[in-house]
N, C-alpha and C positions, 0 to 999 in steps of 0.2 A: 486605549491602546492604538496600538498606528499600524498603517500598511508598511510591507516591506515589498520590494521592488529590485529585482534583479535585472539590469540592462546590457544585452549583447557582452556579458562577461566571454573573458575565454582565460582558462589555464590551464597548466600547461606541469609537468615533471621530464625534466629534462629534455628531451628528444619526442616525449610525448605530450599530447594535445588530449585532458581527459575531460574537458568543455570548449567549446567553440562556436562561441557570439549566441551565448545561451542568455535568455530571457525569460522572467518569468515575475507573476505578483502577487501575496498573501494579502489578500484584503483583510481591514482589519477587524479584530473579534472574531475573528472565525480559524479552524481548525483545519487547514490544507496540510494532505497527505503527501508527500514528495515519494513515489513507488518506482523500484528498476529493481534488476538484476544486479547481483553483487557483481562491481567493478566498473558501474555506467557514470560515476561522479558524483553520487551523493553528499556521502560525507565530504567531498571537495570543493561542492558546495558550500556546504557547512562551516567549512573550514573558513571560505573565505568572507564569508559573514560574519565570522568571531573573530577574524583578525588575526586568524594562527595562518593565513595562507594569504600571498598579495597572489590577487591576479597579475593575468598581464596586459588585459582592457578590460576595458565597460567600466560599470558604475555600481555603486550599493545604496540605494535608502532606507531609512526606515522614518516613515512619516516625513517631513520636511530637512529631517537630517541626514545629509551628506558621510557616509561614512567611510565610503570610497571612490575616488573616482581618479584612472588615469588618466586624465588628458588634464585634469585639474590640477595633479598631482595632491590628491586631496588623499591620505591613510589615517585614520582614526587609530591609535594604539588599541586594541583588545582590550583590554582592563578599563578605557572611557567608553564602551559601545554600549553596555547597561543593555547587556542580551544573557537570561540563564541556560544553561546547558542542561539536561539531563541524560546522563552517557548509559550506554547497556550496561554496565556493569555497577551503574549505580556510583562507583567510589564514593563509597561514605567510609570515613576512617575508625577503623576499627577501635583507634584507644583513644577515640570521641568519643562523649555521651551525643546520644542525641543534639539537647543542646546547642552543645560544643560545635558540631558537624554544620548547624545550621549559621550557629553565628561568625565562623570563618571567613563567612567571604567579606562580613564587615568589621572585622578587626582588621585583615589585607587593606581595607580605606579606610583605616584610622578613624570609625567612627567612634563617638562618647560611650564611654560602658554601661553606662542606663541607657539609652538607647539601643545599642546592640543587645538587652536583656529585653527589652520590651518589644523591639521590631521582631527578635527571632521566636519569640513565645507567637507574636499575632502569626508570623509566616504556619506556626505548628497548628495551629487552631483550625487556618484555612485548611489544613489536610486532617484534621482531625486528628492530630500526634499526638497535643500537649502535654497529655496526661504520660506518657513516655519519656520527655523529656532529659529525667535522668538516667535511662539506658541507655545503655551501650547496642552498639546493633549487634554484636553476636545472641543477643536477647530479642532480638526483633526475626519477623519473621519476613520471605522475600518482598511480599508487598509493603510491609513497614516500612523497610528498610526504601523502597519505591518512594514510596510516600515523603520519608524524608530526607531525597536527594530532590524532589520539587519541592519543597517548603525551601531549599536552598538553594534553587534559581530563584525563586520568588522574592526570598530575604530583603535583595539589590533593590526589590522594584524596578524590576526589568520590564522595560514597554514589547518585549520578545521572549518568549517561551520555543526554545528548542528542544526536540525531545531524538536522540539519533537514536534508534534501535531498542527503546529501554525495557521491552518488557519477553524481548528476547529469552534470556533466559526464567524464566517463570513456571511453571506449569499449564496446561491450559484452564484448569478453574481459575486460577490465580489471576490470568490472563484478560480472560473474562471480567472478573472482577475490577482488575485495574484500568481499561478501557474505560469502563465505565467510572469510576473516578475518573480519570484523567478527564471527560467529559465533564462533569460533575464542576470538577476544581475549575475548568476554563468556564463554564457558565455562570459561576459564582461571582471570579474573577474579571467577565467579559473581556478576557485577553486576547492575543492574536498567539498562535500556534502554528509554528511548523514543525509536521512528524515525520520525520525520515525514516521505512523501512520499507524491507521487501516483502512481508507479510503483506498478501494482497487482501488477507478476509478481515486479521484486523481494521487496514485503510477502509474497507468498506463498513466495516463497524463505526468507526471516531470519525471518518472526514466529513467538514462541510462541503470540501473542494478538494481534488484530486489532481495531480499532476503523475502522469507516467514518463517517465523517461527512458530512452532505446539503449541497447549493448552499447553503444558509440556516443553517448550524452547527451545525445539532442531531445527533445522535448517532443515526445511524440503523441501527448491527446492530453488536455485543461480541460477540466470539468465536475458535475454534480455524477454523483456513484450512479447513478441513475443513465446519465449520459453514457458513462463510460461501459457500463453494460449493455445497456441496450442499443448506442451507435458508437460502438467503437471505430475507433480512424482508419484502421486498416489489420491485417494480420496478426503482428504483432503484440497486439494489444488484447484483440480477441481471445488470443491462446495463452496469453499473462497473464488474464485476470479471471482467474473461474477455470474449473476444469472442465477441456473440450476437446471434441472427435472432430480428426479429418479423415475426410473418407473422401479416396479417387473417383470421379464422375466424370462422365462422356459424356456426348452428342451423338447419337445415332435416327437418321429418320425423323429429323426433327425434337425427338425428344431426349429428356435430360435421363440417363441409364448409371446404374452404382457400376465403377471399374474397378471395383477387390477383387475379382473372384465370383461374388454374386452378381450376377446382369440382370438387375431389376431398375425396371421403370421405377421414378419417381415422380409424385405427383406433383412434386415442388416446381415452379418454375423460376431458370433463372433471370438476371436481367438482360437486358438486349444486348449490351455490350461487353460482353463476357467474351472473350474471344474462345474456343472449343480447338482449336487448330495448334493449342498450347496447352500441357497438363493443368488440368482444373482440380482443386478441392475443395468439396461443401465442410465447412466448417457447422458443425452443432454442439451444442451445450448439450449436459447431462438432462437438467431437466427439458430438453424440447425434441428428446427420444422417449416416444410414448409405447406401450401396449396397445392394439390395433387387430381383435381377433378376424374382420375383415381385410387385413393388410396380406397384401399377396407378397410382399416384402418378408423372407424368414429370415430369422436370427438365431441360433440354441445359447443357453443359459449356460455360463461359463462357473458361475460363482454369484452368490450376494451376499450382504453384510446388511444386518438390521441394525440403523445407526436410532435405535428410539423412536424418532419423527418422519422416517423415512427409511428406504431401503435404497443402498448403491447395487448397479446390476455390472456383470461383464462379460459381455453378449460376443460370441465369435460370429461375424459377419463375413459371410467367406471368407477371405483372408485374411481380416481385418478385426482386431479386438476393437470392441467399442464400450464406452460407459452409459449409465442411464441411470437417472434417480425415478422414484417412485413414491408419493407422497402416503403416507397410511392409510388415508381417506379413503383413496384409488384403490389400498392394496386391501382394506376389506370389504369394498363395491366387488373389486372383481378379482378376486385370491391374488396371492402369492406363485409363480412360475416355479417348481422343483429346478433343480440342479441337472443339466443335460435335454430338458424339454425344448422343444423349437417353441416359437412364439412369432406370431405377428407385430411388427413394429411398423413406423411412420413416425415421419419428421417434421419438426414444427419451428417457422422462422429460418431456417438454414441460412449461412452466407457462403459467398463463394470468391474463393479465393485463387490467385495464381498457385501451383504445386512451389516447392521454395524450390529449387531445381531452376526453378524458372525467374524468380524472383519472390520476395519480402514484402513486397505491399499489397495493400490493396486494391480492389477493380472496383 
């Protein structure tokens, strides 16, 4: 399979600019997650990688082929790009057998009818369809039906696997499930995958590589799910991906003080160039809010949920609701907190960020 390579594209609807000298590259054989906010250009993306959207600069490749490029005047028709889609909604047609569904995209290119019988059985095998074949999808169930709207991007022998949004509507076991094929099917396949959605837990499930992109399109942190949690590029990204507490903090006498409502020292120290003469937010994650029955920092127990593996907390911090996971491990070392009980906490890795008030990025 080949790399795809986005070069300082920009597009545009009408009056608006919903990418602008956007960049980006799917190495190949591997799984990159494309992550934003509905309305930041994804699917516009997408779009103009299949050919349904001409930009109005930059360049497209995929492996050594040119598939767009304005200055070249270079546009590949959509139907030659030999890129499969897989859409949230699946479109698989209802008064298609299986089969049928899959070998459509190669009757559209007039391929031999023993061929289109034998390429679309091998595409059902790779998902492990076959034996369904002769259904209909109103017989299939949603991930079936999942299953064989990829066996029919795959039919083409597509050097590209798109997948925008597709497992959207699912269930979360289903969900679950399908990830993991979808892994599965591209390991098999050693294909090159682009995932488009805003499911951030999925992307962290499936991607080899991550790309987040901001409300305004621009391309805001590349990388391994690992990077992108643990050094995200600034604000934005921090509070995208994972759920997280900001909580207003001073400078008083030197030291770093919570601004809710409770005036508690924290023992966390900021960095040097933090300006304090500007509203400040430490940003933390759920889990790096701990239990701390030495912590002179109180919080009272708002509510929790025993989610199986873990328990979520939601701690009123003086003025401030805050979140906090708890791993079981912990919660039968040292019990479970009743409902209304004060608790000692502390905070673990914090980052600090400008208030948005003030600005969006990071310091």
């Amino acid at each position: 399979m080949a790399e795809v390579k986005f070069e300082n594209i920009t597009a545009t609807y009408g009056k608006k600019t919903v990418l602008k000298d956007f960049s980006l590259s799917v190495n190949s054989n591997e799984i990159l997650c494309l992550v934003g906010p509905s309305g930041c250009g994804k699917t516009t993306l997408v779009r103009c990688l299949l050919g349904l959207m001409k930009p109005d600069s930059g360049s497209i490749k995929v492996g050594d082929k040119v598939l767009f490029d304005a200055k070249k005047r270079i546009n590949v028709p959509a139907e030659k790009r030999n890129i499969g889609i897989v859409f949230q909604d699946y479109a698989v047609w209802p008064h298609m057998t299986v089969l049928e569904n899959v070998s459509y995209p190669l009757k559209k290119r007039r391929v031999p009818k023993e061929e289109i019988a034998h390429r679309a059985m091998d595409a059902l095998k790779l998902v492990h369809m076959e034996m369904y074949a002769n259904h209909l999808p109103m017989q299939l169930s949603g991930g079936q039906q999942h299953r064989v709207a990829i066996a029919r991007a795959l039919v083409v022998d597509s050097e590209i696997l798109v997948m925008d949004e597709p497992i959207t509507n699912l269930d979360a076991k289903l969900r679950e499930e399908m990830l993991l094929e979808i892994r599965m099917i591209q390991s098999r396949l050693k294909s090159t995958v682009l995932y488009i959605t805003h499911d951030q837990q999925s992307a962290l499930q499936l991607c080899d590589k991550m790309a987040i992109m901001e409300p305004d399109g621009s391309l805001c942190q590349y990388g391994s799910d690992e990077d992108i949690i643990l050094s995200p590029a600034n604000r934005f990204t921090f509070e995208f991906i994972g759920v997280s507490n900001m909580i207003p903090v001073c400078k008083k006498n030197g030291k770093v003080r919570l601004a809710c409502g409770a005036d508690y020292e924290i023992d966390n120290e900021a960095p040097a160039d933090i300006d304090f003469s500007k509203k400040i937010d430490m940003g933390v994650r759920m889990n790096d809010v701990v239990f701390d029955k030495k912590s002179d920092i109180k919080a009272s127990v708002i509510s929790k949920v025993f989610l199986g593996s873990e328990y979520n907390y939601f701690l009123r911090l003086g003025e401030k609701e805050i979140r906090m996971q708890q791993s079981m491990l912990d919660a039968k070392m040292n019990g479970v907190p009743e409902d209304g009980e004060s608790v000692g906490i502390r905070f673990v890795n914090p980052r600090f960020y400008l208030a948005k008030e003030n600005a969006n990025e990071a310091i």
